[in-house]
ZADO-1210 file (C-alpha; in nm, 4 decimals, padded with zeros to 6 digits):
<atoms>
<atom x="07.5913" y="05.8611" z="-03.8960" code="UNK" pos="1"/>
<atom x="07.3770" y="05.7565" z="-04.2161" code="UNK" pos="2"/>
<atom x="07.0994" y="05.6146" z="-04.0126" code="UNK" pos="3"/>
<atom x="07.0719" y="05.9368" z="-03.8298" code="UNK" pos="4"/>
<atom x="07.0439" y="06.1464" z="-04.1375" code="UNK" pos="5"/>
<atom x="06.7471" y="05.9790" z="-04.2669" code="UNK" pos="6"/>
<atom x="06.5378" y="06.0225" z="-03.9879" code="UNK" pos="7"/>
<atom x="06.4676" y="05.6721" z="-03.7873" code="UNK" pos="8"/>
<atom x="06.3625" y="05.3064" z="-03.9136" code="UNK" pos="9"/>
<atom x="06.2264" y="05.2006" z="-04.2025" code="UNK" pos="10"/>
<atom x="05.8166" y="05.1888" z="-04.2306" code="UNK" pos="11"/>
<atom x="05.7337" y="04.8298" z="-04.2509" code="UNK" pos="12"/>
<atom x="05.6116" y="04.6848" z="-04.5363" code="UNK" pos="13"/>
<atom x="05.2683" y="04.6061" z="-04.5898" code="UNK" pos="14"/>
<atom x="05.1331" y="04.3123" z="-04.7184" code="UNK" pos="15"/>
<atom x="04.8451" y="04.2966" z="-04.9983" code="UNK" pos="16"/>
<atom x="04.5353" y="04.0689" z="-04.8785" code="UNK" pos="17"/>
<atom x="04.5459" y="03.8813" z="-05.1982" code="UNK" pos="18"/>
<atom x="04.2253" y="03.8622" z="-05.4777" code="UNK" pos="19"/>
<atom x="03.9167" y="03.7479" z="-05.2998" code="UNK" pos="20"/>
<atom x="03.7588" y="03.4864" z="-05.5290" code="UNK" pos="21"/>
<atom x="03.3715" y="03.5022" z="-05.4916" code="UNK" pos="22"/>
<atom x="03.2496" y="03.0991" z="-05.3576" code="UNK" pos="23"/>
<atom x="03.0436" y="02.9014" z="-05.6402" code="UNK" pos="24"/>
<atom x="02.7045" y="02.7820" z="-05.5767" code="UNK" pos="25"/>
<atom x="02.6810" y="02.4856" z="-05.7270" code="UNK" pos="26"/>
<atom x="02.3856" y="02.2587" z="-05.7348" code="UNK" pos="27"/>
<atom x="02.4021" y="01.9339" z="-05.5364" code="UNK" pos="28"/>
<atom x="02.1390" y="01.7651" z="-05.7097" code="UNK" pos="29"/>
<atom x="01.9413" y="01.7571" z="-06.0165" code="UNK" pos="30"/>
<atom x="01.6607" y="01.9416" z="-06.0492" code="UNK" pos="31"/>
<atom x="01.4120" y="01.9712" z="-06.3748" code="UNK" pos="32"/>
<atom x="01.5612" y="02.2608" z="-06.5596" code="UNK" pos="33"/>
<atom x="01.8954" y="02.0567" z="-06.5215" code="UNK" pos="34"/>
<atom x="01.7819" y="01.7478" z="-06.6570" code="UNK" pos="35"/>
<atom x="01.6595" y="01.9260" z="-06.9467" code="UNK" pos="36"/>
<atom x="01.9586" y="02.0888" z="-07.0300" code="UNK" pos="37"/>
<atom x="02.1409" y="01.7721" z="-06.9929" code="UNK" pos="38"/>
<atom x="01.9235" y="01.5675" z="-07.2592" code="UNK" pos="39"/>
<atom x="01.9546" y="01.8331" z="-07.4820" code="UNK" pos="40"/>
<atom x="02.2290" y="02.0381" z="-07.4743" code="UNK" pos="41"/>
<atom x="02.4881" y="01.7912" z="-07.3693" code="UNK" pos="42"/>
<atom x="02.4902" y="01.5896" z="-07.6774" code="UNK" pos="43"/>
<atom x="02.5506" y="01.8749" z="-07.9079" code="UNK" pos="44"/>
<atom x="02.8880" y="01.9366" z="-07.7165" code="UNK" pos="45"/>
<atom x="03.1963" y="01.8482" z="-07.9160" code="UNK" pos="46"/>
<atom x="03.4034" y="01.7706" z="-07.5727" code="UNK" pos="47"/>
<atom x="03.2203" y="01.6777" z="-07.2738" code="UNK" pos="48"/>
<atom x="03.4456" y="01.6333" z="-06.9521" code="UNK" pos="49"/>
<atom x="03.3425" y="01.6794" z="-06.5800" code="UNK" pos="50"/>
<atom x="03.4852" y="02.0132" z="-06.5847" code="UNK" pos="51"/>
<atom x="03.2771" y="02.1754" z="-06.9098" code="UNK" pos="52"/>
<atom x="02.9561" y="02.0184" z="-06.7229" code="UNK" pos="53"/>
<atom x="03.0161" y="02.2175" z="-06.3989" code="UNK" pos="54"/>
<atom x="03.0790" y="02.5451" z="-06.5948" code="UNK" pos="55"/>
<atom x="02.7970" y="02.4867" z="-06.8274" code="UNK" pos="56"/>
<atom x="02.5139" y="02.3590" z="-06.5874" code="UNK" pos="57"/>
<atom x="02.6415" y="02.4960" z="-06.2424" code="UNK" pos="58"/>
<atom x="02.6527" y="02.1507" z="-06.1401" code="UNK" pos="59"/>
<atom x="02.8701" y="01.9692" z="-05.8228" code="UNK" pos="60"/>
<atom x="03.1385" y="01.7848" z="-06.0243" code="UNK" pos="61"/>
<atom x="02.9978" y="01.4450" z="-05.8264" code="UNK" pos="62"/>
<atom x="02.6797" y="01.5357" z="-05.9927" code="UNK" pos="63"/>
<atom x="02.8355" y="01.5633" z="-06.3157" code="UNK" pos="64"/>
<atom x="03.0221" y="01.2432" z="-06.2820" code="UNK" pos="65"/>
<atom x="02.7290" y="01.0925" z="-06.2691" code="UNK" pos="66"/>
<atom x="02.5939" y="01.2468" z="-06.5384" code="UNK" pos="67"/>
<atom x="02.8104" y="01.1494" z="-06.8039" code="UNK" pos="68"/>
<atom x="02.8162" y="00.8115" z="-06.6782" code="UNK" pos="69"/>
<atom x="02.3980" y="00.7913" z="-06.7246" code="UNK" pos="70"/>
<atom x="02.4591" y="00.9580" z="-07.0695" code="UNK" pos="71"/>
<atom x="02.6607" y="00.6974" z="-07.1848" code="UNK" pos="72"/>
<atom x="02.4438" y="00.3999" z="-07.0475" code="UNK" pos="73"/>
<atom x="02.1914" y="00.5755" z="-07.2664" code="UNK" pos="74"/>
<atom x="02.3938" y="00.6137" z="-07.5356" code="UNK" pos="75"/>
<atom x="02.3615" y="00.9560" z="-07.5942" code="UNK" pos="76"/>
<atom x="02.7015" y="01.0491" z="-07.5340" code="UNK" pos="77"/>
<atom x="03.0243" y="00.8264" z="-07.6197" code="UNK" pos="78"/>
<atom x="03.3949" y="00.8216" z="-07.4115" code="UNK" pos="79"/>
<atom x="03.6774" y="00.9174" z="-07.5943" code="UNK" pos="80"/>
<atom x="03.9199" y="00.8806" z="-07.3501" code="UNK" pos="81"/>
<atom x="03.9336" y="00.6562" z="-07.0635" code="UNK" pos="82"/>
<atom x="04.1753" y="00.7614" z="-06.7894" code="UNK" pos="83"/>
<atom x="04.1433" y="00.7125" z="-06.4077" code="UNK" pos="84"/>
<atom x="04.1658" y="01.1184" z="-06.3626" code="UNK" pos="85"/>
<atom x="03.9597" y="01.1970" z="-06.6355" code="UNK" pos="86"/>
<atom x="03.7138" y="01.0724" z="-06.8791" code="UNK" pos="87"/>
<atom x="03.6652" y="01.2599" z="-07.2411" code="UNK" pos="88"/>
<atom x="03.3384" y="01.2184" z="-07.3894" code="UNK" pos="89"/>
<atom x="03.2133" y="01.3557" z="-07.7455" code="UNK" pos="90"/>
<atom x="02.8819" y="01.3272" z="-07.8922" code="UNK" pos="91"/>
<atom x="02.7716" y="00.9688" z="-08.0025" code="UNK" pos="92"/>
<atom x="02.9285" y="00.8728" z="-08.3215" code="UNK" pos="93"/>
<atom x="03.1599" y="00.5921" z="-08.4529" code="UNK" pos="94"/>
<atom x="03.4478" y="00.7172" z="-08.2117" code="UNK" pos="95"/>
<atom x="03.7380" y="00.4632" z="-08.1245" code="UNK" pos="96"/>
<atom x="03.7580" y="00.4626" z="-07.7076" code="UNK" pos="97"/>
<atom x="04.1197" y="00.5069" z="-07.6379" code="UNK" pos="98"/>
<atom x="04.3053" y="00.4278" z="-07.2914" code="UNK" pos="99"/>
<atom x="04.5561" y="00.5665" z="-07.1618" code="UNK" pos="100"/>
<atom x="04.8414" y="00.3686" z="-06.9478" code="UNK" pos="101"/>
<atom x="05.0021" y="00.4658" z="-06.6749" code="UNK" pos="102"/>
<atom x="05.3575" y="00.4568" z="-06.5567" code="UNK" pos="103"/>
</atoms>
C-alpha cells in the first residue's frame, strides 16, 4: 500500500555531464618569439622542469624537452636532478647534480 500512496516510481536520476576542460593549443615548434623568451627568460627561473616550460611558453612538452636539453649543452641552464621521469634544472651556478635511484 506505501507505493500506492506516493503516487508511482521514482524519477530517475540524472547524471551531471562533468566540467568541460577547454583543449590547449600548444605550439609544436619553435618559432622566433619563442626562442627569445627561451634565451632570456629561462635562465632567470629558479626551477626549470618540462612542466613550468609548457605553462610558461605554451610549448608541446617534446618541444620543451628539447629545450632544456639545448640549454644545458649551452650552458645556460644547469640539472639539478637527474631522474628518468623528470629532470630539475635551475639557473647555471655551482649546483651539485644529484641522481636519484630507483627500486
Amino acid at each position: 500500500m506505501a507505493p500506492a500512496a506516493t503516487g508511482g516510481k521514482k524519477q530517475k536520476k540524472k547524471w551531471s555531464k562533468g566540467k568541460v576542460k577547454d583543449k590547449a593549443q600548444h605550439a609544436v615548434v619553435l618559432d622566433k618569439n619563442i626562442t627569445d623568451k627561451l634565451d632570456k627568460d629561462v635562465q632567470s627561473y629558479r626551477l626549470i622542469t618540462v612542466a613550468v616550460l609548457v605553462d610558461r611558453l605554451k610549448i608541446n612538452g617534446s618541444v620543451a624537452r628539447r629545450a632544456l636539453a639545448d640549454l644545458e649543452e649551452k650552458g645556460q641552464i644547469r640539472k639539478v636532478v637527474a631522474h628518468s621521469a623528470c629532470n630539475v634544472y635551475s639557473e647555471s651556478r655551482s649546483f651539485k647534480c644529484f641522481t636519484l635511484s630507483g627500486r
